[in-house]
C-alpha positions in Angstrom: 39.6 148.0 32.5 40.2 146.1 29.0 39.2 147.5 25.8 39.3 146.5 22.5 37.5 149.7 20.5 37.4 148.4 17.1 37.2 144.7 16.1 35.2 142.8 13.2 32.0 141.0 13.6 33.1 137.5 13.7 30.4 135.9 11.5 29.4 138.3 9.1 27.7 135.7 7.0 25.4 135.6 9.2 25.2 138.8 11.1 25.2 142.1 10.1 27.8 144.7 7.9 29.4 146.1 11.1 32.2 146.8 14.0 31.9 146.3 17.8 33.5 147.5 20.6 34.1 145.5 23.7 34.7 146.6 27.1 35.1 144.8 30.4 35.3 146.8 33.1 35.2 146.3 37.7 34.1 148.7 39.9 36.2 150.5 41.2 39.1 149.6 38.9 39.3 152.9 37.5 40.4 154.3 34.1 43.4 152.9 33.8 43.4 150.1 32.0 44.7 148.0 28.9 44.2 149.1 25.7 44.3 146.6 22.5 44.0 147.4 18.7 43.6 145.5 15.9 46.9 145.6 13.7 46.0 143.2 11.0 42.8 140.9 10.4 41.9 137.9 7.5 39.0 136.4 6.9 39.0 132.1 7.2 36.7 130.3 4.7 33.8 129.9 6.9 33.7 133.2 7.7 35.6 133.3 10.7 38.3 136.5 11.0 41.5 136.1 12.4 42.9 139.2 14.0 46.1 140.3 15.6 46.3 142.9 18.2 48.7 145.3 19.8 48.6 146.3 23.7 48.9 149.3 25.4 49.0 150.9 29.3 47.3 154.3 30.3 44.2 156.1 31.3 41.4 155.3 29.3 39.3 158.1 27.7 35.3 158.2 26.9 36.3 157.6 23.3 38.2 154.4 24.2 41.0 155.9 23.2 44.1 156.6 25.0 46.5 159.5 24.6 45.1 162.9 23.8 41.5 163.3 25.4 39.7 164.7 22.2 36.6 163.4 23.3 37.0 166.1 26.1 37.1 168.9 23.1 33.9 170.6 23.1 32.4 172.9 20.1 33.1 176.0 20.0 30.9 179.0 19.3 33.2 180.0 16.6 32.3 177.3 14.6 28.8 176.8 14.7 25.7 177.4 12.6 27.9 177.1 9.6 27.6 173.5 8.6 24.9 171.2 7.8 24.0 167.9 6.4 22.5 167.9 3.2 18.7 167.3 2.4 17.3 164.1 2.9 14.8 163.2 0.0 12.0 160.9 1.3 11.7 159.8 -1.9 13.0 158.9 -5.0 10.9 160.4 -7.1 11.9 163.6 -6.7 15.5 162.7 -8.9 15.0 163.2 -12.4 17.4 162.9 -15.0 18.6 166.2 -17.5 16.0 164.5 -20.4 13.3 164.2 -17.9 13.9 167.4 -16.9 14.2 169.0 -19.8 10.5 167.3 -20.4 9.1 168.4 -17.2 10.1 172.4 -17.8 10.7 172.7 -21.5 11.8 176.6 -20.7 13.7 177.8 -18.4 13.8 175.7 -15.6 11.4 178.0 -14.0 12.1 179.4 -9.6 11.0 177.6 -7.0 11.1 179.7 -3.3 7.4 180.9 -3.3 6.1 184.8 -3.9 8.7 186.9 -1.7 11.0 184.1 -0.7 14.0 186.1 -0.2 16.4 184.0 -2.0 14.6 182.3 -5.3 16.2 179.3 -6.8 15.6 176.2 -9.8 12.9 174.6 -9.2 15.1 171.7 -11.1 18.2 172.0 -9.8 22.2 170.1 -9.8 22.0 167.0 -7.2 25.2 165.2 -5.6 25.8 162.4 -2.6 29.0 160.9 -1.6 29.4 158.2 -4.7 29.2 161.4 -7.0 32.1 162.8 -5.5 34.3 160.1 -4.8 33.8 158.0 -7.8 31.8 158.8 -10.7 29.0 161.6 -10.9 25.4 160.2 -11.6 25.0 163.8 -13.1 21.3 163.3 -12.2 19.1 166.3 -10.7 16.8 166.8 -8.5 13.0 168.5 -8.2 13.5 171.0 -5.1 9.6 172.6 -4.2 10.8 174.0 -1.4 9.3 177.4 -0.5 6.5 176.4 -2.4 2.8 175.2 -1.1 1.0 172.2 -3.3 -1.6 174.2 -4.6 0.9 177.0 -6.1 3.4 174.1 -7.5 0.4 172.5 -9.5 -0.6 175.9 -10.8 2.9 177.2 -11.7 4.5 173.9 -12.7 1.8 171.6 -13.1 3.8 168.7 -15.0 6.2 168.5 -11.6 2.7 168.2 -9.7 1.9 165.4 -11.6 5.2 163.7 -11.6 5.8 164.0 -7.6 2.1 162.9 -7.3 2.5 160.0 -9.2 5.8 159.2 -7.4 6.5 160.1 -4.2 2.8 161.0 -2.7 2.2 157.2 -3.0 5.9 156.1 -0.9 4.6 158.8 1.5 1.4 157.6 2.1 2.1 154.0 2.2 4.3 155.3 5.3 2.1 157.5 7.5 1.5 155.3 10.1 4.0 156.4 11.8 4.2 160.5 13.2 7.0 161.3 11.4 5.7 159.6 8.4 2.3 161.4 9.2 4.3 164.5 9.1 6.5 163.1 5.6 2.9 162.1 4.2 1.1 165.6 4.5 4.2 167.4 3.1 4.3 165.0 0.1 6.0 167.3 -2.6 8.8 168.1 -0.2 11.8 166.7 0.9 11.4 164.7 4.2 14.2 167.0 5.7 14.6 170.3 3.6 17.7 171.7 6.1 15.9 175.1 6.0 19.4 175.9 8.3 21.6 174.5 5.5 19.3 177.1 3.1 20.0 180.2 5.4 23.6 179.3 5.6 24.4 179.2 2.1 22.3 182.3 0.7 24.3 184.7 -1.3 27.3 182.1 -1.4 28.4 181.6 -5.2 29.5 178.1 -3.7 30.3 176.1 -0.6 32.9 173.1 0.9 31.5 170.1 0.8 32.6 166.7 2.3 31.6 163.1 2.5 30.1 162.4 5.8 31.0 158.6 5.6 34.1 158.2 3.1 37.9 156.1 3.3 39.5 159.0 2.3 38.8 162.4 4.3 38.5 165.2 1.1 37.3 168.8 1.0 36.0 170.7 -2.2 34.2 173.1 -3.9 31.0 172.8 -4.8 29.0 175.4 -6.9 25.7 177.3 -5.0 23.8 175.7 -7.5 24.0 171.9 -6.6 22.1 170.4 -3.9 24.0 168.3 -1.1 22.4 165.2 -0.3 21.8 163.7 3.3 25.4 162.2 3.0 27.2 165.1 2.5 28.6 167.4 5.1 28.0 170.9 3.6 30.3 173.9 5.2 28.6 177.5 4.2 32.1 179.0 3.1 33.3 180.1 0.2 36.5 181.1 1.2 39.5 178.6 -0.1 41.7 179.4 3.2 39.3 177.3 4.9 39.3 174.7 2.8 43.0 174.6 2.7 43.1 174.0 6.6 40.2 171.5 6.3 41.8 169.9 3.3 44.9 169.8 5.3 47.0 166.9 7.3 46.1 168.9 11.0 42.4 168.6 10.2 42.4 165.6 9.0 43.6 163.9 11.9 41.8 165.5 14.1 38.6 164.2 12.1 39.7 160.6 12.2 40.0 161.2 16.0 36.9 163.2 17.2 34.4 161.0 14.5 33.4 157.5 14.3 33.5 155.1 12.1 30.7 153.1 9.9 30.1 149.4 8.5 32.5 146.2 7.8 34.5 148.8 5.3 35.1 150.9 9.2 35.2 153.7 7.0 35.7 157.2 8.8 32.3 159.0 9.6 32.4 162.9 9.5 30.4 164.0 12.3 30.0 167.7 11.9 29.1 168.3 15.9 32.6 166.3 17.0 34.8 166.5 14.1 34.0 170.1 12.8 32.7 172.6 15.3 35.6 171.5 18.1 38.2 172.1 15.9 40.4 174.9 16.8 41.1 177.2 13.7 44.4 178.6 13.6 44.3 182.4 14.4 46.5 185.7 14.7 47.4 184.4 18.4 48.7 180.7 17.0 50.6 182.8 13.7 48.6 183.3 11.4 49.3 186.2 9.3 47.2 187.8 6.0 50.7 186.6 3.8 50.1 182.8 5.2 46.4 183.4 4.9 46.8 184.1 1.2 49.8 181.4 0.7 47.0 178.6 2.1 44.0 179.9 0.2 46.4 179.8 -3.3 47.4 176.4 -2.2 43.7 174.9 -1.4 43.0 176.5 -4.9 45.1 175.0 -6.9 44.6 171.6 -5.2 41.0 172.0 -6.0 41.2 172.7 -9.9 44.1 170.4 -9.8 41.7 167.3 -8.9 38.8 168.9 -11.2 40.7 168.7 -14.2 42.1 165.4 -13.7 38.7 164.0 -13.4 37.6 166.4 -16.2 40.3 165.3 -18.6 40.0 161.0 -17.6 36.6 159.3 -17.0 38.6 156.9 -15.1 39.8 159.3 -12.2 38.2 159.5 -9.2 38.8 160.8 -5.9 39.0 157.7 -4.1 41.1 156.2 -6.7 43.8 159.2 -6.7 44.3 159.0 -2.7 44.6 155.2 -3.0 47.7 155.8 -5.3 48.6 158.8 -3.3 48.8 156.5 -0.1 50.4 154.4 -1.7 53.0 157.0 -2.7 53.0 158.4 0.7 53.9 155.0 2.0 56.6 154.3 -0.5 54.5 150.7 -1.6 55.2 149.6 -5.1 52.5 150.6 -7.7 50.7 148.1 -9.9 49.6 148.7 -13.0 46.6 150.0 -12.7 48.0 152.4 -9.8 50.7 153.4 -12.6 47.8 154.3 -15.5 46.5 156.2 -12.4 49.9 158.2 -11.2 49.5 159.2 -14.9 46.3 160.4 -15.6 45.7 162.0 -12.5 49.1 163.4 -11.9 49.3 162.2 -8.5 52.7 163.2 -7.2 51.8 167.0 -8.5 48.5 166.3 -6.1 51.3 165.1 -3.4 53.4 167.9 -3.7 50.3 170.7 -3.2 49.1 168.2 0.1 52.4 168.9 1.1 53.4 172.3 0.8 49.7 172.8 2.2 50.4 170.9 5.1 53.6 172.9 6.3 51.8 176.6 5.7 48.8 174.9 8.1 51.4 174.3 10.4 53.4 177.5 10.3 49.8 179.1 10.9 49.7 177.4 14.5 53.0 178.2 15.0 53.9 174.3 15.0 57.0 174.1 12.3 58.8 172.1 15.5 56.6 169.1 14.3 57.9 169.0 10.5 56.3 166.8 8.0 54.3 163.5 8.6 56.3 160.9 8.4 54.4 159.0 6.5 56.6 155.5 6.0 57.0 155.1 9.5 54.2 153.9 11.2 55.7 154.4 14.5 56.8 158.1 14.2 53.8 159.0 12.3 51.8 157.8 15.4 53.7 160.0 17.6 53.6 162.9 15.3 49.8 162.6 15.3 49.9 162.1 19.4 51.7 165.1 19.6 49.7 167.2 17.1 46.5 166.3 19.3 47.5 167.0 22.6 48.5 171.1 20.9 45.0 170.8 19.1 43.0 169.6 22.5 44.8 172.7 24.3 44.0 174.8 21.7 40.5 173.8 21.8 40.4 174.5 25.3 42.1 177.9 24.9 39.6 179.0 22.9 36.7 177.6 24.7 38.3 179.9 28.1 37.8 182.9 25.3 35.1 182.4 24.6 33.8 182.4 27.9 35.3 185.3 28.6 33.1 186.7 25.8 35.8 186.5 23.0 35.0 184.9 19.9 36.7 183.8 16.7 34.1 183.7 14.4 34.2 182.2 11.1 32.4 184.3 9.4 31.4 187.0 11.6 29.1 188.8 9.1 27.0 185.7 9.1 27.5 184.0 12.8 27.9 187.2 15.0 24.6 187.9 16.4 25.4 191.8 16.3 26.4 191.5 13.0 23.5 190.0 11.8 21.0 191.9 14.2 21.9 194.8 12.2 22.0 193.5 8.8 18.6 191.8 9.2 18.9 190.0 6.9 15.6 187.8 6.9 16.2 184.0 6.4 14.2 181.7 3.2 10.9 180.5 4.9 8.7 178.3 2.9 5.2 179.6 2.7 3.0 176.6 3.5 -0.2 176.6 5.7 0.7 175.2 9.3 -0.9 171.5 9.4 -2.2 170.7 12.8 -1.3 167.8 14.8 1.9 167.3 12.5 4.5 166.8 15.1 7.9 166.5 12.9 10.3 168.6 11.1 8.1 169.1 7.8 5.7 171.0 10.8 8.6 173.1 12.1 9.2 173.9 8.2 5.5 174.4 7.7 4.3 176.8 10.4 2.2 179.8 9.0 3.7 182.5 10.8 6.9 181.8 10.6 7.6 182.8 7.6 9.9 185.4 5.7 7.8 187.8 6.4 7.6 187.3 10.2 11.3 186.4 10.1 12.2 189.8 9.3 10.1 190.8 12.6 12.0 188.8 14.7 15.0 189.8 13.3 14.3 193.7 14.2 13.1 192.8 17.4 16.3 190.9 17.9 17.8 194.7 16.9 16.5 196.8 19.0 14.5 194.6 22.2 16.1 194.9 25.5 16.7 191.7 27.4 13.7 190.3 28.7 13.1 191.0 32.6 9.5 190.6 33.2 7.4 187.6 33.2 4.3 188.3 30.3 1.5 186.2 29.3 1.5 183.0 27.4 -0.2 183.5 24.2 -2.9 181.1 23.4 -2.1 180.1 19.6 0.9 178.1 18.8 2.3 180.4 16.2 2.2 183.8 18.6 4.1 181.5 21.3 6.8 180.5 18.8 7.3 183.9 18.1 7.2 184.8 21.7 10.0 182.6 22.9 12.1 183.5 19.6 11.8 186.9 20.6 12.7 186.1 24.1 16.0 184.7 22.8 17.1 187.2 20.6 17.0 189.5 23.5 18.6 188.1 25.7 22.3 188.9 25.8 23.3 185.1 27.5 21.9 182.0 26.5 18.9 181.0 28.3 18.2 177.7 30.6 14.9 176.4 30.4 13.7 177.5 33.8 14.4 181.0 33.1 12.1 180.8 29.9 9.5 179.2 31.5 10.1 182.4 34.4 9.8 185.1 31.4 6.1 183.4 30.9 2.9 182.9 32.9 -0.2 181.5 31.8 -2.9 178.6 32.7 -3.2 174.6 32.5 0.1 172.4 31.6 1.4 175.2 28.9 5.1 174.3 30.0 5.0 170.8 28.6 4.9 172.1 25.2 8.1 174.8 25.5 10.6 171.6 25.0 9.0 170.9 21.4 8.6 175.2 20.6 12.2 175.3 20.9 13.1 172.2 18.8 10.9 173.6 16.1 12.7 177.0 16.6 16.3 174.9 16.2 15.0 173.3 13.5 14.1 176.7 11.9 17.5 177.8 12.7 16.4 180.9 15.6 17.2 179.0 18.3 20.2 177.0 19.5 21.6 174.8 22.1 24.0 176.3 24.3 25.8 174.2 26.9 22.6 174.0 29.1 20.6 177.1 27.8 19.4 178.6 24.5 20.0 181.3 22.5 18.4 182.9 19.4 
């Protein structure tokens, strides 16, 4: 086998902004193989790139990678239903600036989340993507209807009827030929993909970690409950700093750069919350992690927070991606030009260094790792086997955990939020919106818009998820699609085990070809956030 996993497009004149892999592979060979990697490339005056590559022996892994298998890590319980992409607009009419809001709601800027909605929020509300945290903040905002059906947004805030009438309805409709856009087009005044999930995972937060999904320079931060993430952020529901001192932190970061992708001719690092976030290991009172070194990381990630806040604050000309370019740089022990200098100034980069740095050795005394030391950062040859090594102890900590959790053992998070005892008990009901079910809309807005699952049935299902004994006995299949959504959500919040889909189609019986629809109730109950995939089964 021969495998070059990252090279340039050759003519990108002509071709499109992107990477390629190339493989060459004979049956039978095996997985051994040669590894190559491109060390250095230049681009010729007719477009042409020169490249020079390195060469190495061993078995090759799914990821094209060789060394530790992190594409063998798989998520772990502990970490799920805690992160989320942000919304995804549809639209961009629905961004408004602080004048035109200020125009739209003269008084306060008024609460969107529909009569009874559990958690009510802005109607008008702080909007960010991945340019407004890495370089400089649009410090636009954003009109957020959900919860909110068209006839009570025209009567309650009739000027943001008109406005999304006049500008997004029209985008919609000119795109309905499709079913999602059918879908997009009969849900005009809300977002194309609300994240409903997202919603549930962040109620009562005062704020959240956010990251940017596709970015050069893998950061962590704080972002208040009030702004809104865009599609291109990857929002974490935790408002806990000791996480985002181990996220922020050298051990996840590598790991990140390992388990994700990469995007575009830039071959910028790609966050992918399913690979890089929920297989990561957490350090844990088994790896050394005491309450002391839980507080030492959470003061650290703090600090390192409002220490990058304030430099932006304080200089127009600071952004993220501009400090970690200087603090590579330092890192790396490159001379600084000029303009890195007037950088190193205003955003007091070595004072950023030193906090990366004392955060990275409490990460690693909380796995128990000191034996590692620091990155050795101006080496390029030690810091690759510094990061080899640190994989293979994260991969076997992955599986570790994985074997606990088997074994019925697991580390959650936050278990007030993720632990489905926890939560049966607290029943706490999740934000529905209240919009009348549309038939024939096959998509997420449908999932979003079914009548009768709503808050008020959600807080049904969650009793019933409290107090039902696991299911045992087939029962009929209702006939309407709203009593057979709540049937199969209440068939997996009773069960103890995830379910496969045979023994959900056993727990039913009913007439005519009602099985073919069970695959799409259970994507609209994922995308509602009461059901998940588990391995090969479901659970509620």
């Amino acid at each position: 086998m021969d495998v070059i996993p990252d090279h340039p497009w050759v003519d990108s004149a002509n071709g499109a902004a992107v990477r390629i892999a190339m493989t060459v592979a004979a049956r039978g060979a095996g997985l051994e193989g040669r590894l190559r990697r491109v060390t250095d490339e230049r681009s010729g005056a007719d477009g042409e790139v020169e490249v020079a590559l390195d060469e190495r022996q061993g078995l090759i892994h799914a990821d094209l990678s060789l060394g530790a298998n992190v594409a063998a890590a798989g998520p772990l319980r502990a970490n799920t239903g805690v992160s989320s992409p942000g919304v995804k607009l549809h639209g961009g009419g629905f961004i408004v600036t602080r004048e035109e809001a200020a125009a739209l709601l003269p008084l306060p800027l008024g609460e969107g989340g529909g009569e009874g909605s559990p958690a009510k929020v802005p109607l008008i509300r702080e909007y960010r993507n991945g340019r407004d945290l890495m370089a400089k903040s649009r410090d636009v905002q954003v009109i957020d209807a959900f919860g909110l059906n068209a006839e009570q947004l025209r009567e309650r805030f009739p000027a943001v009827f008109q406005w999304l009438l006049e500008r997004v309805k029209p985008e919609r409709d000119a795109k309905s030929d499709s079913k999602d856009g059918a879908g997009y087009a009969a849900l005009w005044w809300q977002f194309g993909k609300p994240r409903q999930e997202m919603r549930r995972q962040l109620v009562g937060l005062p704020c959240y970690i956010a990251t940017v999904e596709t970015a050069k320079h893998r950061t962590f931060q704080f972002l208040d409950a009030s702004v809104l993430p865009d599609n291109m952020l990857i929002a974490i529901a935790s408002n806990d700093a000791a996480w985002l001192g181990v996220l922020s932190s050298q051990i996840h970061v590598e790991w990140a750069l390992a388990a994700g992708g990469r995007l575009g001719v830039g071959n910028d690092p790609r966050y992918n919350k399913s690979r890089c976030f929920e297989t990561f290991p957490f350090p844990s009172d088994d790896t050394g992690l005491t309450p002391a070194l839980t507080e030492r990381i959470r003061q650290l990630a703090e600090q390192l927070d409002a220490h990058r806040k304030a430099r932006q604050a304080a200089f127009e000309t600071v952004t993220l991606t501009g400090l970690y370019n200087v603090l590579d740089k330092l890192r790396r022990g490159e001379p600084l030009n000029a303009k890195d200098k007037a950088l190193h100034e205003q955003g007091l980069v070595s004072v950023l260094q030193s906090l990366h740095d004392e955060l990275d050795a409490a990460v690693l005394q909380a796995y128990g790792w000191n034996d590692l030391g620091a990155v050795p950062w101006s080496d390029e040859a030690a810091r690759a086997a510094w990061t080899e090594a640190l994989l293979e102890r994260l991969v076997a900590l992955n599986a570790k955990r994985a074997a606990e959790e088997a074994a019925g053992t697991v580390r959650w998070l936050r278990p007030e939020f993720q632990d489905p005892a926890r939560r049966a008990a607290a029943a706490t009901p999740a934000p529905q919106p209240e919009q009348a079910g549309i038939a024939g809309v096959e998509t997420e807005a449908e999932a979003e818009a079914l009548a009768d699952v709503t808050a008020d049935n959600a807080e049904t299902l969650a009793e019933t998820s409290a107090t039902a004994p696991a299911a045992t006995l087939t029962q009929p299949w209702p006939s309407t699609l709203p009593e057979q959504v709540r049937a199969v959500a209440q068939l997996l919040s009773a069960s103890p085990a995830p379910l496969p889909l045979p023994a959900i189609e056993a727990s039913f019986k009913g007439k005519g070809p009602w099985k073919k629809g069970l695959p799409r109730i259970l994507e609209t109950l994922e995308a509602l956030g009461r059901a998940q995939r588990v391995g090969g089964g479901w659970r509620g």
